[in-house]
N, C-alpha and C positions, 0 to 999 in steps of 0.2 A: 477613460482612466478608471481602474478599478482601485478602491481601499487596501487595507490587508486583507481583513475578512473574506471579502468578496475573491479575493483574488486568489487567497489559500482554498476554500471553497473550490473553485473551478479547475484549483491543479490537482486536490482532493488530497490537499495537505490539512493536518492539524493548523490554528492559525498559533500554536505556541511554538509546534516545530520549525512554521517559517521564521518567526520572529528571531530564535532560536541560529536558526541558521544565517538569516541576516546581520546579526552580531556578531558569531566568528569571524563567517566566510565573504563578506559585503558581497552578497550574491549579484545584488543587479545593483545599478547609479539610479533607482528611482524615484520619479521628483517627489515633493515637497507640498501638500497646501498652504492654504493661506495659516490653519490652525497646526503646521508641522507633521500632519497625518502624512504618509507613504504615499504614493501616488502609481499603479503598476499599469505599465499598456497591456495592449493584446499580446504583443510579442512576449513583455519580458513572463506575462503568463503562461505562455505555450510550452516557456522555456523551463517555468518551474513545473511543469507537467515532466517535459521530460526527464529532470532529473528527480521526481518524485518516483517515473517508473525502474530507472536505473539503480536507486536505493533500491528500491525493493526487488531486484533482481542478485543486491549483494554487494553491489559497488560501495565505495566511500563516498561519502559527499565533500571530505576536504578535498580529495581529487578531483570531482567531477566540477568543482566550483569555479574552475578555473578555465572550462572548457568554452564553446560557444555552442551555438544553437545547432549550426552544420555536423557539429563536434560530437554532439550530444546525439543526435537525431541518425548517425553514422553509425555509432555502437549499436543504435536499436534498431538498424536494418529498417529506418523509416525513411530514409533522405528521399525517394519518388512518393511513398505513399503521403507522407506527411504533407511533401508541396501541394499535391494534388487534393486534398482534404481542406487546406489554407486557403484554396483558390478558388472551390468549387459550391455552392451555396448546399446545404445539410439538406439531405433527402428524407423527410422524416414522415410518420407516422404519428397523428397526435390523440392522446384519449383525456379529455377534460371538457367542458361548454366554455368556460373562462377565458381559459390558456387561448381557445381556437379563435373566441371573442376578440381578444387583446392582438391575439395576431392577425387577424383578417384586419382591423381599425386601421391599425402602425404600417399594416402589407411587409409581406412573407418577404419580398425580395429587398426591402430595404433593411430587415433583420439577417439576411445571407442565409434565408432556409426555404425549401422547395416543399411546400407541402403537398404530400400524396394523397392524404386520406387524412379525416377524423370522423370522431366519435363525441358523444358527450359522457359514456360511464364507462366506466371499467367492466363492468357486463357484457357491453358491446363489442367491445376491442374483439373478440373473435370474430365479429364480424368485417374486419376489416381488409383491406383487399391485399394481397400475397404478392399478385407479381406486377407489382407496378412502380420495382426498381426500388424502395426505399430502403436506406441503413441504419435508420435509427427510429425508435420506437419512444417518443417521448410522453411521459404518462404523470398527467397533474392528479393528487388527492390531496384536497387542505388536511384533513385531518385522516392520518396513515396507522395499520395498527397492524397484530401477525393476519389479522383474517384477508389480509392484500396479500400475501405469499403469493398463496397459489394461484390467484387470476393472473397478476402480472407474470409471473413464471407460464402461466397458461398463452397470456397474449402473447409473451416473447418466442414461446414454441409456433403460435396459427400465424405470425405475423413474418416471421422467416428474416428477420433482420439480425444485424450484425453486433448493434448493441440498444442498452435501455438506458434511457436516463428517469430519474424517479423524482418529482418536484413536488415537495408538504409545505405545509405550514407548520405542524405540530405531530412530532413522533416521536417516540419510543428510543433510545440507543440499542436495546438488543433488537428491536425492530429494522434498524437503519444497518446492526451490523449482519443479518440476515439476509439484507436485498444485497449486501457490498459482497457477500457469500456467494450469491447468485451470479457475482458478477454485474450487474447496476450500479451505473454512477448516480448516487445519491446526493442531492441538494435541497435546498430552503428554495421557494419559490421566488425568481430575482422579480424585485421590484421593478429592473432595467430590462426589458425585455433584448435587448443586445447581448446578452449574457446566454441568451438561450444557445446561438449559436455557436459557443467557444464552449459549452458546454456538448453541447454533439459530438464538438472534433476531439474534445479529451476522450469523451466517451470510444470514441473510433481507434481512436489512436493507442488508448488502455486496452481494448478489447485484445490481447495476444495471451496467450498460455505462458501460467509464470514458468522463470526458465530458472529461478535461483534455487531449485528444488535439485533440478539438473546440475547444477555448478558446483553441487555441495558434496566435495567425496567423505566418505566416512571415514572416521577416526578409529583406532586401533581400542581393541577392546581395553578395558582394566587391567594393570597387571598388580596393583597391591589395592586388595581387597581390604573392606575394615579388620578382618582379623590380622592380617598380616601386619597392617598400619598400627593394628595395638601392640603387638610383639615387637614391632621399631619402636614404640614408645617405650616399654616397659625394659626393653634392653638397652635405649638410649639416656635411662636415669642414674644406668654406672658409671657414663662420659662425664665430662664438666659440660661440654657444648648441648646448647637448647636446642639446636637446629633441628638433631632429627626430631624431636617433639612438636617443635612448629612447624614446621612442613609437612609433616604427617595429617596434623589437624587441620592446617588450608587445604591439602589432597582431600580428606574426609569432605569437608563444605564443599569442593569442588565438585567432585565424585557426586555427593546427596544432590546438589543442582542440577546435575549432566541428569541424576533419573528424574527428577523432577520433571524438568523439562520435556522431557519425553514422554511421562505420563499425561504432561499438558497437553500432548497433538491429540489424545482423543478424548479429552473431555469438551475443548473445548475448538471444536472444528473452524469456527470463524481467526482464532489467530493461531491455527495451523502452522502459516510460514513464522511467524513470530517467533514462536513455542522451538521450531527447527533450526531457526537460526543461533536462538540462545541455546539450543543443547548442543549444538555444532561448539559453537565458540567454547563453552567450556569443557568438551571432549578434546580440541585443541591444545587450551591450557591445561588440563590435567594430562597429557602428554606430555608436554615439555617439565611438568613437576614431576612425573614420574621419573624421567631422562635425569633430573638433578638427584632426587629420593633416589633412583639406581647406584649414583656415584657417590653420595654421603653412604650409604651402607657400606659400599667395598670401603671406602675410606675406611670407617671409624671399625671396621669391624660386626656391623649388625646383622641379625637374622634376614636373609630375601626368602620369598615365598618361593614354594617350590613350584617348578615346572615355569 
């Protein structure tokens, strides 16, 4: 049974977003310790994995909360790959002394991973062997910093696997949100070495090309620009009604967010989708406030912009 932490950790949620979502949505029945702490299995873990990647593809999570595992795992086109991942012990690649220490002691097969090869530094990892089946690359540094970019990104290229998982003890957040860039599932070093393996299978199971990029059609360009929005203001102060004045100035905040946002995809590439999603949503709304702004004008008689 994993905690919250541990268990947001391995779905590679925030543990405020689960908490978060366990309060609205009562996402899972998970028991109880003795001190009232959360109690989460493997299962209901798997399960917050998949609806952490379906969020991120664009879905709702008041919808998706309702669904089940089958349910969930259906939409992401995982139902054969998923079982097969759940049942089959991690084929991994390891680069650490520790990690390999800790797992040779406790034995590979009683943790549900197959080890193919290790390493003891991150120097070596190139030397690691290519075709001897493995899918997961999992790479211990207690203390991680950016001068690990490029090796791990280097090992992940000579190593030919499907995904990485990244285990510190002490790092950096633009660090962590670097390798999460790279695509690396990122973790704290579990004290429970059982963890390592539900950590591969997220890893495996995350590894697909986001698709909510794809999903996202575009919104219609601006049709009242700030100058026009000021010429509805300044015509709208001979009415009695306020309206075209506030609707014009939520359109303006509207509008200043939608470019906001959009100058966020290149400043700052790690929340890319983030950044897309919010300029989406209020391209949206300012839509439908343009559609209402179109009809208050013919109403009341105001200036529309030409063309």
């Amino acid at each position: 049974m994993y905690r919250t932490g541990a268990a947001a950790r391995l779905a590679g949620l925030p543990v405020e977003t689960l908490r978060v979502w366990e309060r609205r949505y009562s996402l899972s029945d998970a028991q109880r310790s003795e001190r009232g702490q959360r109690l989460y299995s493997a299962e209901q873990v798997a399960r917050l994995g998949l609806l952490k990647q379906l969020v991120d593809q664009g879905h709702s999570i008041g919808v998706l909360a309702g669904l089940n595992r089958d349910q969930l795992q259906s939409m992401l086109g995982l139902d054969g790959q998923a079982r097969a991942i759940a049942t089959t012990p991690a084929r991994v690649l390891l680069v650490g002394a520790m990690l390999s220490r800790r797992i040779a002691a406790t034995g590979q097969g009683a943790l549900g991973l197959d080890v193919r090869g290790h390493c003891a530094t991150l120097a070596q990892a190139l030397a690691l062997p290519r075709e001897v089946g493995a899918d997961v690359l999992v790479i211990e540094q207690s203390e991680l910093d950016d001068s690990g970019l490029a090796p791990i990104a280097a090992a992940r290229e000579a190593s030919g696997v499907a995904a990485v998982v990244v285990l510190y003890r002490f790092c950096s957040s633009a660090t962590i949100r670097a390798l999460r860039a790279q695509g690396c599932l990122v973790a704290r070093i579990p004290a429970d070495l059982s963890e390592l393996a539900l950590l591969c299978q997220s890893a495996l199971t995350g590894h697909r090309p986001p698709m909510h990029e794809q999903s996202m059609p575009p919104v219609a360009p601006p049709r009242f620009d700030d100058e026009a929005l000021g010429n509805i203001i300044a015509a709208g102060n001979r009415v009695d009604c306020e309206c075209p004045r506030h609707l014009s100035e939520i359109l303006m905040m509207v509008a200043s967010f939608e470019r906001y946002s959009q100058q966020c995809l290149h400043r700052n590439p790690d929340d890319a989708a983030l950044h897309a999603r919010l300029a989406l949503a209020a391209g949206r709304a300012r839509v439908v406030l343009e559609d209402a702004m179109e009809h208050l004008a013919i109403t009341e008689g105001l200036p529309m912009p030409k063309g």
